[in-house]
PDB file of N, CA, C, O and CB in Angstrom:
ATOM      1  N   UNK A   1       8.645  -2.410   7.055  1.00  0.00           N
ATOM      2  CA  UNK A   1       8.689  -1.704   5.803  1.00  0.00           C
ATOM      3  C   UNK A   1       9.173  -2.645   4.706  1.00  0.00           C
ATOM      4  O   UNK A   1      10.032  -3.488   4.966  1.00  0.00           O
ATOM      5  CB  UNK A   1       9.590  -0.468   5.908  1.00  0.00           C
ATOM      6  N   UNK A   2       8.697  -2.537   3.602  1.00  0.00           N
ATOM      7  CA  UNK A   2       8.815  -2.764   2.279  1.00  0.00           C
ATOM      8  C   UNK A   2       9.685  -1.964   1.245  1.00  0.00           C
ATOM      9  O   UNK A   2       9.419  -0.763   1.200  1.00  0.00           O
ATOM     10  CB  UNK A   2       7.659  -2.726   1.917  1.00  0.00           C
ATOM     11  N   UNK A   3      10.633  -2.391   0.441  1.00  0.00           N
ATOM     12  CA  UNK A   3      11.502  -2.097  -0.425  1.00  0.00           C
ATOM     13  C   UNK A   3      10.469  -2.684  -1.816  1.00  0.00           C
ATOM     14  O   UNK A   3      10.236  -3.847  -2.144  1.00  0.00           O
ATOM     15  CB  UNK A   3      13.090  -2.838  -0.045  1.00  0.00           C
ATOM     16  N   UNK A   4       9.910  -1.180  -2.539  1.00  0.00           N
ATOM     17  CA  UNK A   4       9.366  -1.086  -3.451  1.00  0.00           C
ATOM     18  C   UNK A   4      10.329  -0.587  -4.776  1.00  0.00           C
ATOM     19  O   UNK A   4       9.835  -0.413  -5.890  1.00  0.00           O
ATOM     20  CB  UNK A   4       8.343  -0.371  -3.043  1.00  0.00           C
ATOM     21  N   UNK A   5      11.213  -0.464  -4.596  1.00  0.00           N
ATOM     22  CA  UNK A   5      12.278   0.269  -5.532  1.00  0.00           C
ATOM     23  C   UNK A   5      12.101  -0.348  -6.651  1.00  0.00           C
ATOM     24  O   UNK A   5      12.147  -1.578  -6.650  1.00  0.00           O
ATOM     25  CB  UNK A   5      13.793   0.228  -5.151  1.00  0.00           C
ATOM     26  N   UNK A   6      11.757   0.670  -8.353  1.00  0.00           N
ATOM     27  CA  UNK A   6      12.300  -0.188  -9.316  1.00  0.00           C
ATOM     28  C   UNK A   6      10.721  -1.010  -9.976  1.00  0.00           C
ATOM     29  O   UNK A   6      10.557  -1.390 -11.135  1.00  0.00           O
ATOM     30  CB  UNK A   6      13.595  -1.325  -8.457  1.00  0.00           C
ATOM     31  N   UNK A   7       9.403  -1.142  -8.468  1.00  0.00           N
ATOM     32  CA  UNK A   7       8.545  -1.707  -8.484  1.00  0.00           C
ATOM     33  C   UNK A   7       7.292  -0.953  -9.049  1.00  0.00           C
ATOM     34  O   UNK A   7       6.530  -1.592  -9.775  1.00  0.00           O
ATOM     35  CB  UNK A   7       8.541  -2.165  -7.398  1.00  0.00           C
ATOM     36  N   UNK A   8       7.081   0.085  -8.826  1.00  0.00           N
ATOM     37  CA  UNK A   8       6.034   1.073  -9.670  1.00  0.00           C
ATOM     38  C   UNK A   8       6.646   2.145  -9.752  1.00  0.00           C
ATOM     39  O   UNK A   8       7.526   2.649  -9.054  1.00  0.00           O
ATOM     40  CB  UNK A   8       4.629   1.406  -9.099  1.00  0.00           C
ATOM     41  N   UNK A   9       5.860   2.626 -11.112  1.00  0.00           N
ATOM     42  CA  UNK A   9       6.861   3.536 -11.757  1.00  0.00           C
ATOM     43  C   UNK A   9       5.371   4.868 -11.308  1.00  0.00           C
ATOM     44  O   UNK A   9       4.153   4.782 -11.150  1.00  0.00           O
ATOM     45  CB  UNK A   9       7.497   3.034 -13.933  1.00  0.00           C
ATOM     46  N   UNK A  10       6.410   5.986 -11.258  1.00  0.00           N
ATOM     47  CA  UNK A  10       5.140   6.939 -11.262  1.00  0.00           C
ATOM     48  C   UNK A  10       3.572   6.978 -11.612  1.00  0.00           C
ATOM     49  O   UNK A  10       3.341   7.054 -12.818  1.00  0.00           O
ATOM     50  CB  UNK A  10       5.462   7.715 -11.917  1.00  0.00           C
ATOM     51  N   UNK A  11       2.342   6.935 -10.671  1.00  0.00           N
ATOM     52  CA  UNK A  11       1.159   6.948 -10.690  1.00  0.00           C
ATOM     53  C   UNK A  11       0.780   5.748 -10.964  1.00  0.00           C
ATOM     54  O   UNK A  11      -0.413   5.620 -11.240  1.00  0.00           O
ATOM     55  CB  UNK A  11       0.707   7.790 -11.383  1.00  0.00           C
ATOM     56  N   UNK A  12       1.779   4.337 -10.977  1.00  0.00           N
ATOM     57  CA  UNK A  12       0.594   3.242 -11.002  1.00  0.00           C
ATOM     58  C   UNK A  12       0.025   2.518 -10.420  1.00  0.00           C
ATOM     59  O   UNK A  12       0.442   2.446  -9.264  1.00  0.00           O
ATOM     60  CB  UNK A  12       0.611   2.601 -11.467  1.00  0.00           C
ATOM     61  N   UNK A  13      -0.933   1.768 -10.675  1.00  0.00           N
ATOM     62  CA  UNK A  13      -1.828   1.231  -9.684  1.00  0.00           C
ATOM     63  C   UNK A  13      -1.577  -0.175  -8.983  1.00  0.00           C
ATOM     64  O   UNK A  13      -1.341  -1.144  -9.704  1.00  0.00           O
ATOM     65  CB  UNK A  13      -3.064   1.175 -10.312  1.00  0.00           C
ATOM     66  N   UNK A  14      -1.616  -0.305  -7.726  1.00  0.00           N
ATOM     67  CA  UNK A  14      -1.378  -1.775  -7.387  1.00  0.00           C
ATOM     68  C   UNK A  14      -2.973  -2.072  -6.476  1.00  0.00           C
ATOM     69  O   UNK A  14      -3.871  -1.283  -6.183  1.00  0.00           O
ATOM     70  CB  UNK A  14       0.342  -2.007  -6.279  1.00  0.00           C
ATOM     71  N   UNK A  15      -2.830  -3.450  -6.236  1.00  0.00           N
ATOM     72  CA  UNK A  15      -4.095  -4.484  -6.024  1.00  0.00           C
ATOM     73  C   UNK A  15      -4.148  -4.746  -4.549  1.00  0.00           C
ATOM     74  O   UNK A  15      -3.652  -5.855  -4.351  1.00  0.00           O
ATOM     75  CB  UNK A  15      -3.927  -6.010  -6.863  1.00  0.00           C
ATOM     76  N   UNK A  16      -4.504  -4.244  -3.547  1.00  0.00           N
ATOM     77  CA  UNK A  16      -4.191  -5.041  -2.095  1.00  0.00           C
ATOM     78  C   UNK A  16      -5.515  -5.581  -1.685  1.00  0.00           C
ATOM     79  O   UNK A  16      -6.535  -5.220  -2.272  1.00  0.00           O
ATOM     80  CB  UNK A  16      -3.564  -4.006  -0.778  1.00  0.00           C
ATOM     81  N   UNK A  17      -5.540  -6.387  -0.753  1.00  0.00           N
ATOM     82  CA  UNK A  17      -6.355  -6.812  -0.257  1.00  0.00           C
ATOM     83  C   UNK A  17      -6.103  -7.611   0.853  1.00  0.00           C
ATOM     84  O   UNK A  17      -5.528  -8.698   0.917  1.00  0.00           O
ATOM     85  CB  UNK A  17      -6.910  -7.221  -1.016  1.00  0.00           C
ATOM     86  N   UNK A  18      -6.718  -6.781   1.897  1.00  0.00           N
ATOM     87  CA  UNK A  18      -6.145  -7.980   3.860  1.00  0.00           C
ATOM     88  C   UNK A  18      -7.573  -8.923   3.869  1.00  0.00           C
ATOM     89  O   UNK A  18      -8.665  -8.881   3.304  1.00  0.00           O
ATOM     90  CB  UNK A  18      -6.121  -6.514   6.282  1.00  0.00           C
ATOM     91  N   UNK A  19      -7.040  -9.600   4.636  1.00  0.00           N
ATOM     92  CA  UNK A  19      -8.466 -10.855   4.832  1.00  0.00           C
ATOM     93  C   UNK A  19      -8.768 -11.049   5.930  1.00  0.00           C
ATOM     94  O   UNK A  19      -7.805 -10.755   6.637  1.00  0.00           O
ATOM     95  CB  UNK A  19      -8.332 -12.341   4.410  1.00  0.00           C
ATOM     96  N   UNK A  20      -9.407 -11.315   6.382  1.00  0.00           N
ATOM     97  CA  UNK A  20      -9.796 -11.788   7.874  1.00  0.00           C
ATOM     98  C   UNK A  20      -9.904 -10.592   8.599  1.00  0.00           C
ATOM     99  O   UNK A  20     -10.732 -10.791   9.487  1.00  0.00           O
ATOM    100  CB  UNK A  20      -8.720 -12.773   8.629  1.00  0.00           C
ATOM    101  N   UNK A  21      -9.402  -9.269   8.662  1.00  0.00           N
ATOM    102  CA  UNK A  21      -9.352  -8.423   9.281  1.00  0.00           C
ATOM    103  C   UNK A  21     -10.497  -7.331   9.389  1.00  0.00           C
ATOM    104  O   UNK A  21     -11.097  -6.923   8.394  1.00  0.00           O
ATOM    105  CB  UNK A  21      -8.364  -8.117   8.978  1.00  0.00           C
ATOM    106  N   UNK A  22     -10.837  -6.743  11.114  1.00  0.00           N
ATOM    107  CA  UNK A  22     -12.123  -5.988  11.090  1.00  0.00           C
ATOM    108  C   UNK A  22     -11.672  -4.916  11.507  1.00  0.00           C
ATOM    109  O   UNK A  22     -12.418  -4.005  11.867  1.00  0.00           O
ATOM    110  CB  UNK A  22     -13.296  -6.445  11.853  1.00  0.00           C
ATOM    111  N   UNK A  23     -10.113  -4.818  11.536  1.00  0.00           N
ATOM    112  CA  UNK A  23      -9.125  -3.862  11.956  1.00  0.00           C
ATOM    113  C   UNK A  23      -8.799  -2.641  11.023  1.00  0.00           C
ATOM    114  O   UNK A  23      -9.192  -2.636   9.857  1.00  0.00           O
ATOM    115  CB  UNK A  23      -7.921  -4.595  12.177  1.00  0.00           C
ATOM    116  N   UNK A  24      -8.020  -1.527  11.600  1.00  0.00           N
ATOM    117  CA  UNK A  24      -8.119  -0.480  10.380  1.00  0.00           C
ATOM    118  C   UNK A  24      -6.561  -1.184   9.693  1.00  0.00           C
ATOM    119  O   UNK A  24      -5.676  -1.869  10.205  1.00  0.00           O
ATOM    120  CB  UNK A  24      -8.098   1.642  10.968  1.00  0.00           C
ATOM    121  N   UNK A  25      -6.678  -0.862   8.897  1.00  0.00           N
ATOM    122  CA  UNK A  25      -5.611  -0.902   7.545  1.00  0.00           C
ATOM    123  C   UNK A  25      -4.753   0.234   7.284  1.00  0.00           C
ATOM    124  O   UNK A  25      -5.256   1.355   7.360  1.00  0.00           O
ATOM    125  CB  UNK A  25      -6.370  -1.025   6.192  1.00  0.00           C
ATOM    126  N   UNK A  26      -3.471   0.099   6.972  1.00  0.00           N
ATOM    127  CA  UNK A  26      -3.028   1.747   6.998  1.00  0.00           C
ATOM    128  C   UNK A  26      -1.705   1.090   5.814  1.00  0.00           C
ATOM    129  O   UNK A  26      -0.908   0.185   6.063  1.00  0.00           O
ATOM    130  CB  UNK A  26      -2.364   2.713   9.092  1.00  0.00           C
ATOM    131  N   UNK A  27      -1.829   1.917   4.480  1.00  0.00           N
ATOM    132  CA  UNK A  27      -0.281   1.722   3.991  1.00  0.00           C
ATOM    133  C   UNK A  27       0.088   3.394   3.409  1.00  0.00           C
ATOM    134  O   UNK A  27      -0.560   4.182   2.721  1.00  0.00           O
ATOM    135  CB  UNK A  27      -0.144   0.287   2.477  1.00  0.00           C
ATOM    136  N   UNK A  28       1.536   3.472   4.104  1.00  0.00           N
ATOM    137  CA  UNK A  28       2.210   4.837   3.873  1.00  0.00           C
ATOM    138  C   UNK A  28       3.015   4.437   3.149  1.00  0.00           C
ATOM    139  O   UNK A  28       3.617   3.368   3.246  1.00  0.00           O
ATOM    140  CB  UNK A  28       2.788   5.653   4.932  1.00  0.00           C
ATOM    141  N   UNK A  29       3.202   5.817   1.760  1.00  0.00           N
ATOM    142  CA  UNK A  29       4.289   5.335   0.854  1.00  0.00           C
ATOM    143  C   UNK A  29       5.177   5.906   0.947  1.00  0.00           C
ATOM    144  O   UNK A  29       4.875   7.072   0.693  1.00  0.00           O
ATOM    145  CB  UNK A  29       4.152   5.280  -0.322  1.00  0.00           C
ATOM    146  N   UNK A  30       6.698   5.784   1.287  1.00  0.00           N
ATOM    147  CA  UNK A  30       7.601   7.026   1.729  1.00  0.00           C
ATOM    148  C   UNK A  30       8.634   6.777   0.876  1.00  0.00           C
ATOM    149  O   UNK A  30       9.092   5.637   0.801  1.00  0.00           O
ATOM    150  CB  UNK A  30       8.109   7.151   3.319  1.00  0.00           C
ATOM    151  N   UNK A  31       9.229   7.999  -0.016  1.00  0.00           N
ATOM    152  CA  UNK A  31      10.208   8.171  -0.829  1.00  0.00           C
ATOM    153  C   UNK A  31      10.733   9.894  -0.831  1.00  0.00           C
ATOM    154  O   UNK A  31      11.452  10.356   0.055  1.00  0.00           O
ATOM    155  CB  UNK A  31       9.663   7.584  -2.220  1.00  0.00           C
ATOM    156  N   UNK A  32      10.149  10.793  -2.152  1.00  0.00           N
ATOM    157  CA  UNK A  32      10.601  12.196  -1.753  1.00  0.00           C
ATOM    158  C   UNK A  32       9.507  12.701  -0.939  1.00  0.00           C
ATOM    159  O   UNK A  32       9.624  13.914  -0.765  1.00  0.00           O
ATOM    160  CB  UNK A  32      10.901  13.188  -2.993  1.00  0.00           C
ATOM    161  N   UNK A  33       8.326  12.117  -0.292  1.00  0.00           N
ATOM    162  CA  UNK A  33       7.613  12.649   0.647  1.00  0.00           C
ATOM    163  C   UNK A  33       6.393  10.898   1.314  1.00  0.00           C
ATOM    164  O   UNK A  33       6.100   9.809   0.822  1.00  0.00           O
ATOM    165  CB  UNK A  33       6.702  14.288  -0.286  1.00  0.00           C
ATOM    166  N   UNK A  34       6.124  11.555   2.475  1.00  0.00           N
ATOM    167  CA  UNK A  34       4.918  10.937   3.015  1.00  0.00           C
ATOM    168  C   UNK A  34       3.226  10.762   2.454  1.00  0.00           C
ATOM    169  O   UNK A  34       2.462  11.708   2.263  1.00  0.00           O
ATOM    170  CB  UNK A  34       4.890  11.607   4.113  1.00  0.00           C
ATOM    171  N   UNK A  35       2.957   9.550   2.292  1.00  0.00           N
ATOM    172  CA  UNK A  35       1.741   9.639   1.369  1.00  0.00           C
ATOM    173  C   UNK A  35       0.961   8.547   1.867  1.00  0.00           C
ATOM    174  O   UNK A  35       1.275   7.375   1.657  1.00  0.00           O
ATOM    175  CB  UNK A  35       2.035   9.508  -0.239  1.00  0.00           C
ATOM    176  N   UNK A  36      -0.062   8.902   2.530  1.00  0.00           N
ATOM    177  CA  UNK A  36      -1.384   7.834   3.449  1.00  0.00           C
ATOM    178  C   UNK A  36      -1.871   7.379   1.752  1.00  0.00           C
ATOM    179  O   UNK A  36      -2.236   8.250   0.962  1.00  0.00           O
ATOM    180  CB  UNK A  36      -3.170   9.042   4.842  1.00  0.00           C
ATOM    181  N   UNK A  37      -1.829   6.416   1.502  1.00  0.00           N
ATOM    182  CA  UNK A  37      -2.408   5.435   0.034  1.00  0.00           C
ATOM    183  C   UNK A  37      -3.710   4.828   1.118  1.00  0.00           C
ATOM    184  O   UNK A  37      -4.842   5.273   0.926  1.00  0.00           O
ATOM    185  CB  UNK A  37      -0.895   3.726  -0.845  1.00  0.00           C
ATOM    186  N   UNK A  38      -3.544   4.092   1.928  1.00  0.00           N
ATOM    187  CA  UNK A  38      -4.495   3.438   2.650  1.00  0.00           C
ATOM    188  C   UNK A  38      -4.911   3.597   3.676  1.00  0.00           C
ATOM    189  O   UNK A  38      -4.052   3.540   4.556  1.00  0.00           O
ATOM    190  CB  UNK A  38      -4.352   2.586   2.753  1.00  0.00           C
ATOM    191  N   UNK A  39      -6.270   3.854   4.126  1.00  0.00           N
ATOM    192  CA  UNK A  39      -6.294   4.058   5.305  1.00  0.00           C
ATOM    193  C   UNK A  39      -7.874   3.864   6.360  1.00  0.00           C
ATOM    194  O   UNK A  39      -8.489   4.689   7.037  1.00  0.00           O
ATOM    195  CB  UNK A  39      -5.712   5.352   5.214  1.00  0.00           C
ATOM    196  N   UNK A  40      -8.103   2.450   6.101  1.00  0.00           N
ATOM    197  CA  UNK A  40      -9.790   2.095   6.062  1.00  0.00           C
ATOM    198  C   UNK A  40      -9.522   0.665   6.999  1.00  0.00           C
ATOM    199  O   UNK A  40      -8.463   0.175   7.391  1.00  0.00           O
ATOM    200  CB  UNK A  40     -10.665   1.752   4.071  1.00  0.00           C
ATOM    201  N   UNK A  41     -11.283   0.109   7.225  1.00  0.00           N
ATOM    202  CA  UNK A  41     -11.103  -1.026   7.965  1.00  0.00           C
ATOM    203  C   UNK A  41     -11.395  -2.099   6.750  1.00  0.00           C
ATOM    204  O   UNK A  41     -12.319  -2.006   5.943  1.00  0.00           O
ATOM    205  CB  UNK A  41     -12.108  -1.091   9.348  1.00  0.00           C
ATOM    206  N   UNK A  42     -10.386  -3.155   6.802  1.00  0.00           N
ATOM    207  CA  UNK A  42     -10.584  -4.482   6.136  1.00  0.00           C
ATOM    208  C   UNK A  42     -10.375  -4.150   4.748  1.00  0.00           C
ATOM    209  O   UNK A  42     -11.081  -4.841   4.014  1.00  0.00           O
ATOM    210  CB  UNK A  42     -12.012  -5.176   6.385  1.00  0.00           C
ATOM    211  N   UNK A  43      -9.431  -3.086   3.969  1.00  0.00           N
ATOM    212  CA  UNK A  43      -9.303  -2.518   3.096  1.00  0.00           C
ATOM    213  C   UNK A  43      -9.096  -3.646   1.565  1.00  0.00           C
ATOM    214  O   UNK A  43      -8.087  -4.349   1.499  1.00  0.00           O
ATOM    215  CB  UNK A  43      -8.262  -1.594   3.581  1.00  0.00           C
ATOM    216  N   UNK A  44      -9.832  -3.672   0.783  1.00  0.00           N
ATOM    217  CA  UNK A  44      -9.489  -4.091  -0.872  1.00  0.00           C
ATOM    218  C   UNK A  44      -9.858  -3.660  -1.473  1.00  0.00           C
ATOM    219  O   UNK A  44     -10.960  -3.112  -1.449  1.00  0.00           O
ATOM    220  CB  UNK A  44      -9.658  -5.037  -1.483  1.00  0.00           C
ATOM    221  N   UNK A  45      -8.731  -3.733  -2.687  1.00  0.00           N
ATOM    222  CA  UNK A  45      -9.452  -2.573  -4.084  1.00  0.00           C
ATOM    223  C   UNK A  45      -8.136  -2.579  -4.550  1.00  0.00           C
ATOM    224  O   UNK A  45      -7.217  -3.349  -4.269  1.00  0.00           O
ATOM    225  CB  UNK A  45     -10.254  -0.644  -3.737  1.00  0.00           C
ATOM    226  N   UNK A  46      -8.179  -1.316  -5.536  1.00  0.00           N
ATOM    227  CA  UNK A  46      -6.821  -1.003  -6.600  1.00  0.00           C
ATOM    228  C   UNK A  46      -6.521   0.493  -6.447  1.00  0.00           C
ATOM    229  O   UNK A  46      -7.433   1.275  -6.715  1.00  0.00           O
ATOM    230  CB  UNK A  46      -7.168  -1.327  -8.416  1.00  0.00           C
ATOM    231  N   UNK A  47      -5.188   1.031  -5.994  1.00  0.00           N
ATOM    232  CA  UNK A  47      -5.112   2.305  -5.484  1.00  0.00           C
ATOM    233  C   UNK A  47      -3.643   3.076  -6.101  1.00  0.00           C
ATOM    234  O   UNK A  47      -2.520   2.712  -5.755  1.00  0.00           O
ATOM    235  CB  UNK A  47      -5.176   2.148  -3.803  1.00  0.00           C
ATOM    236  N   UNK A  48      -3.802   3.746  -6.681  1.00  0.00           N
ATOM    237  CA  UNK A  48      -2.722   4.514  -6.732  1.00  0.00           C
ATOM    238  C   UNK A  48      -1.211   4.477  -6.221  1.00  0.00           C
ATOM    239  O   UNK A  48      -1.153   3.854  -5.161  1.00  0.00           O
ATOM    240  CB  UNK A  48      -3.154   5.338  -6.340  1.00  0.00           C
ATOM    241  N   UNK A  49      -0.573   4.722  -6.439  1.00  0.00           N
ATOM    242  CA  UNK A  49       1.578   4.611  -5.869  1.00  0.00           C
ATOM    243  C   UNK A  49       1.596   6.218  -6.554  1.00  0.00           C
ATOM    244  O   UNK A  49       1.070   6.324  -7.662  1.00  0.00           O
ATOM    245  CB  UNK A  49       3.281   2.815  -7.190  1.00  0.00           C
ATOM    246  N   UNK A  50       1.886   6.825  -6.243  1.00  0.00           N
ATOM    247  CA  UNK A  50       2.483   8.237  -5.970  1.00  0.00           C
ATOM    248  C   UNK A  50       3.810   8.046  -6.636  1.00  0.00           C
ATOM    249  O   UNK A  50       4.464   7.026  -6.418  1.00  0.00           O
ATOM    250  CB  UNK A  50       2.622   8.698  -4.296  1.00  0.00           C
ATOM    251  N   UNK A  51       4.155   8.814  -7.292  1.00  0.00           N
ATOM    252  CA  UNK A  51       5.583   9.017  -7.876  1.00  0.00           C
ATOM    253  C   UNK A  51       6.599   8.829  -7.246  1.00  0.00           C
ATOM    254  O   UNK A  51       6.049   8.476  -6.202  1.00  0.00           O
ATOM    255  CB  UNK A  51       5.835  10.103  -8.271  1.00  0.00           C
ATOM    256  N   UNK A  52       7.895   8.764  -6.972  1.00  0.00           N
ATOM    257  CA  UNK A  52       8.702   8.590  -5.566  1.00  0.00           C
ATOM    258  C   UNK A  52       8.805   7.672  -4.943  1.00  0.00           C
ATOM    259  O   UNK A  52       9.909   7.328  -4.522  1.00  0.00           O
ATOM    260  CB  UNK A  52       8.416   9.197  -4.684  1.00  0.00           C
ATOM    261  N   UNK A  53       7.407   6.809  -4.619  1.00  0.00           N
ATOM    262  CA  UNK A  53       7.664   5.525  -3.776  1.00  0.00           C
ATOM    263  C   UNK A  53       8.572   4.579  -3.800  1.00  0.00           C
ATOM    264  O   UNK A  53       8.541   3.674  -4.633  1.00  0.00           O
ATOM    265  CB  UNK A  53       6.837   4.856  -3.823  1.00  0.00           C
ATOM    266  N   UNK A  54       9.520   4.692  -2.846  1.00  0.00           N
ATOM    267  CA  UNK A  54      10.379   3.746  -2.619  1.00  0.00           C
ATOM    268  C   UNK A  54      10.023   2.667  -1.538  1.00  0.00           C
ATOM    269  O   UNK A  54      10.408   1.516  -1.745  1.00  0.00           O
ATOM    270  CB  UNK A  54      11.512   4.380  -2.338  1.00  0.00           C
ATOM    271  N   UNK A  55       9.530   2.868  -0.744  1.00  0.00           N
ATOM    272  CA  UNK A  55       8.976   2.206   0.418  1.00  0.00           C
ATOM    273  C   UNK A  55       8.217   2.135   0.798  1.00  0.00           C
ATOM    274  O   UNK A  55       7.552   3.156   0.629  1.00  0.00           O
ATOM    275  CB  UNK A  55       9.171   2.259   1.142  1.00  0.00           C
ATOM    276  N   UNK A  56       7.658   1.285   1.447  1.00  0.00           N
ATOM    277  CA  UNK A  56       5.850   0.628   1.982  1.00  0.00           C
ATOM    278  C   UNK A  56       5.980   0.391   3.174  1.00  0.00           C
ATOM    279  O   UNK A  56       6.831  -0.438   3.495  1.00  0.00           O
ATOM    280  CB  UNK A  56       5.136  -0.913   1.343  1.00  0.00           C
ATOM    281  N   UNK A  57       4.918   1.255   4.533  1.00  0.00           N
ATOM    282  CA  UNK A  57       5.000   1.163   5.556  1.00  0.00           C
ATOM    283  C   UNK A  57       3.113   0.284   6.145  1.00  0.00           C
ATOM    284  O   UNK A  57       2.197   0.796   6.788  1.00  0.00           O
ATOM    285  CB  UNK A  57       5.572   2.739   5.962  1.00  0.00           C
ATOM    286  N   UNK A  58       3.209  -0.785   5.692  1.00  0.00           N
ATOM    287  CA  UNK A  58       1.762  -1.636   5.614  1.00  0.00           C
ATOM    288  C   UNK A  58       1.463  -1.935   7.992  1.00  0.00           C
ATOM    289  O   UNK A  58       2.085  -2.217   9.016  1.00  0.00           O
ATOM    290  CB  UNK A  58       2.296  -3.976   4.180  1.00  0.00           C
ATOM    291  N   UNK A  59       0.187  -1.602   7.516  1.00  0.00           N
ATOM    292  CA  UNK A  59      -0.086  -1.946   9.405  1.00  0.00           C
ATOM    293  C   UNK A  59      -1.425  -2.898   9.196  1.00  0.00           C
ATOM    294  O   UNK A  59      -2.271  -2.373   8.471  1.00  0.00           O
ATOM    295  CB  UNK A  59      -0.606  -0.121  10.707  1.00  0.00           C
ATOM    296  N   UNK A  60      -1.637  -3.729   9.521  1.00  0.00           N
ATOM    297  CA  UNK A  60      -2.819  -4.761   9.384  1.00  0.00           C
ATOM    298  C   UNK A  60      -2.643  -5.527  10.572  1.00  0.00           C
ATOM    299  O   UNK A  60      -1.560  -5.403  11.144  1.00  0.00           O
ATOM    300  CB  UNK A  60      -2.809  -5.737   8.031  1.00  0.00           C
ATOM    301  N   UNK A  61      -3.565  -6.356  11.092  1.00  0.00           N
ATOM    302  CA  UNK A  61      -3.849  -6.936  12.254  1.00  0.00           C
ATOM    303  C   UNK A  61      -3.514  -8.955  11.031  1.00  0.00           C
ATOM    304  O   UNK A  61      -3.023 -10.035  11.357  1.00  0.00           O
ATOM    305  CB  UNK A  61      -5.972  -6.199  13.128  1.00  0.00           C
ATOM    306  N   UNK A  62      -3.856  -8.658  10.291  1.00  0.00           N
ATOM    307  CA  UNK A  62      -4.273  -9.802   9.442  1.00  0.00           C
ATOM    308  C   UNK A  62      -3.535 -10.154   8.377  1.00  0.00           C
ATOM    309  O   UNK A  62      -2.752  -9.212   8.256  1.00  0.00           O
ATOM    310  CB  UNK A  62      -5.444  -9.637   8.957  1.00  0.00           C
ATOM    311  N   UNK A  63      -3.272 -11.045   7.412  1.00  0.00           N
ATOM    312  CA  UNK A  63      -2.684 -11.441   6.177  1.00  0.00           C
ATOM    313  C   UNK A  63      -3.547 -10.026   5.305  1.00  0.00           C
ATOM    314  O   UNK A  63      -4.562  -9.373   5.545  1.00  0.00           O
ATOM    315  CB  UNK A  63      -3.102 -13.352   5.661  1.00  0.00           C
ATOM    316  N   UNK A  64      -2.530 -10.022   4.237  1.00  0.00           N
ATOM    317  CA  UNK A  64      -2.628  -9.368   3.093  1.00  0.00           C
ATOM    318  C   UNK A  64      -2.010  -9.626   1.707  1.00  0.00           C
ATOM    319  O   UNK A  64      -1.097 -10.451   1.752  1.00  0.00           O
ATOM    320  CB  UNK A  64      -2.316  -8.365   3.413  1.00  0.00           C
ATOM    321  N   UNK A  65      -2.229  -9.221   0.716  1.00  0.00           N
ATOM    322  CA  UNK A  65      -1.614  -9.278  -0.026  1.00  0.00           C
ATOM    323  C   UNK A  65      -1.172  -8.066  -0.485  1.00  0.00           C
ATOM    324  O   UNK A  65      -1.239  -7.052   0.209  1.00  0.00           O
ATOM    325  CB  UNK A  65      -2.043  -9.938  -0.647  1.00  0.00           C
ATOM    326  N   UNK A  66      -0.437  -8.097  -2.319  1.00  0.00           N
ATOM    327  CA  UNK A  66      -0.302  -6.794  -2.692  1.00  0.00           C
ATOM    328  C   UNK A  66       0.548  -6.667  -4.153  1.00  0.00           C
ATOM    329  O   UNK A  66       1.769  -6.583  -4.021  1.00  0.00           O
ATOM    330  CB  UNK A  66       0.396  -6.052  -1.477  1.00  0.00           C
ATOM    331  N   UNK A  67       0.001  -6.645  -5.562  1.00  0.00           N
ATOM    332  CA  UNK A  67       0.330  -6.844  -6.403  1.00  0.00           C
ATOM    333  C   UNK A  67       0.260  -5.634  -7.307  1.00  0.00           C
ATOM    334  O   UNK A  67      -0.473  -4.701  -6.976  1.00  0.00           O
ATOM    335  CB  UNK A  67      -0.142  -7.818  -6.615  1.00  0.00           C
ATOM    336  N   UNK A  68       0.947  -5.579  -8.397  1.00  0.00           N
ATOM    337  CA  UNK A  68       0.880  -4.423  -9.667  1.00  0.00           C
ATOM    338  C   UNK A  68      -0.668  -5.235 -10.174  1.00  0.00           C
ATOM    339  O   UNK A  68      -1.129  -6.377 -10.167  1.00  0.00           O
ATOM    340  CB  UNK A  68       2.621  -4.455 -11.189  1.00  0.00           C
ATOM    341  N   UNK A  69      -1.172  -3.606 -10.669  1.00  0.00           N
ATOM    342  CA  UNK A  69      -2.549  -4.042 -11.545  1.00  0.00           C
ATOM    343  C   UNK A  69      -2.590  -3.545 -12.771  1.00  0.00           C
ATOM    344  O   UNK A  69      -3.546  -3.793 -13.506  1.00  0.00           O
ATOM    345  CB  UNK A  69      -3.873  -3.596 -10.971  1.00  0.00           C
TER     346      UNK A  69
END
């Protein structure tokens, strides 16, 4: 897990993208509730943060990244 605190502020968007991977992708955002943000094989794009997010529960087989957009 990831300490997002402080890092997106309600509803904004961040940038991920795993590489190499043919694996599923999964990131849960957990703060005042549970929230599947990701959940595909070899996942990139720009996706939503849910209000609340304090924490990032990322599962990948592969490197990733993961930036504010």
């Amino acid at each position: 897990m990831i300490s997002i605190s402080g890092v997106f502020d309600g509803m904004d968007s961040m940038k991920f993208r795993s590489t190499k991977t043919d694996g599923n992708v999964t990131v849960h955002g957990l703060g005042d509730d549970e929230d599947l943000i990701i959940n595909g094989i070899g996942n990139s794009g720009t996706y939503l943060v849910p209000g609340g997010v304090t924490l990032m529960r990322i599962s990948s087989d592969r490197h990733w990244t993961m930036n504010e957009s």
